[in-house]
C-alpha positions in Angstrom: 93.5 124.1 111.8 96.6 124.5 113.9 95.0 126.8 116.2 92.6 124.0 116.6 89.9 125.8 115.1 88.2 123.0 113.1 85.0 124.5 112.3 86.3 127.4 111.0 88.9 125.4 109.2 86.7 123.6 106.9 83.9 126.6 106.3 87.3 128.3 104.8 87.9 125.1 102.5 84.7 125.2 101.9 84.5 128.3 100.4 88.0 128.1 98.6 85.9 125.3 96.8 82.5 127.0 96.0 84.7 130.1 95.0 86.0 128.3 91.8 88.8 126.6 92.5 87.7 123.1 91.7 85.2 123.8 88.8 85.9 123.1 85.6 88.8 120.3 84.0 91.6 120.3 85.2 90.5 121.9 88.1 93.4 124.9 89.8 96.5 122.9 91.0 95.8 124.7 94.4 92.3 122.6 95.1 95.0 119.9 95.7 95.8 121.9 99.1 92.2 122.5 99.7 91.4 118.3 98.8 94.3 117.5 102.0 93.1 119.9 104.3 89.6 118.5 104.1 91.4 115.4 104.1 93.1 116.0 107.5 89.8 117.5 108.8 87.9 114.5 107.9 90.6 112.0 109.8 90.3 114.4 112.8 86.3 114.2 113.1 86.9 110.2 112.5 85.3 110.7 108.8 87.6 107.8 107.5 85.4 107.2 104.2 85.4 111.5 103.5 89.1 111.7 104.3 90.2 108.8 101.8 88.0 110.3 98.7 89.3 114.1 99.7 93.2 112.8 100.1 92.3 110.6 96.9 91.4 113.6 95.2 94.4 116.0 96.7 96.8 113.2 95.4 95.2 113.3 91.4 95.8 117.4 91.3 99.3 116.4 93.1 100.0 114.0 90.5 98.7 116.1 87.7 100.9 119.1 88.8 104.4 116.8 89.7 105.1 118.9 92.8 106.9 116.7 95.2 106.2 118.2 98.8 102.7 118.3 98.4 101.9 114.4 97.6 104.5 113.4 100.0 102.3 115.5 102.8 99.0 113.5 101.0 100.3 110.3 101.2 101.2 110.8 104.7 98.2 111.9 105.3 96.5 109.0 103.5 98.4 106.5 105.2 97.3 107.9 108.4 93.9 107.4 107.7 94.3 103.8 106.1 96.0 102.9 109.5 93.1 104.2 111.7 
C-alpha cells in the first residue's frame, strides 16, 4: 500500500484471509491487521460501506486482543471514513 500499489495490496489481504487466518472462532488476533488494511483500501477506492464493516471487524479482534496501538490506528481509520 505505501508504494501505492493497491491492487496488489488487497490480493495479498486477500489471501492472508482465504489462507486461514479468519476461519474459525475467535478468529487469529492478526486478521485484525488484515480487517484495517482492507479497511484503508476500501476508503481509498471510495468503498465507504466496505471500509466501515472491514474497520468494524479490525476493531472486534482489536478489542478481543486489548492491544492498544492497533485500535488506536482502526479508530483513526474509522473516523476517517465516517468523515468522508
Amino acid at each position: 500500500m505505501i508504494r501505492g500499489r493497491l491492487l496488489e495490496a488487497e490480493e495479498a489481504y486477500q489471501w492472508a484471509l482465504r489462507s486461514g487466518i479468519s476461519k474459525g472462532e475467535p478468529q487469529l488476533p492478526v486478521a485484525g491487521w488484515t480487517y484495517l488494511g482492507l479497511g484503508e483500501l476500501s476508503h481509498q477506492w471510495n468503498d465507504l460501506d466496505a471500509a466501515t464493516t472491514y474497520l468494524e471487524e479490525a476493531l472486534k479482534l482489536g478489542k478481543w486482543v486489548g492491544a492498544a496501538g492497533p485500535l488506536a490506528i482502526t479508530y483513526t481509520a474509522l473516523a476517517r471514513v465516517k468523515q468522508a
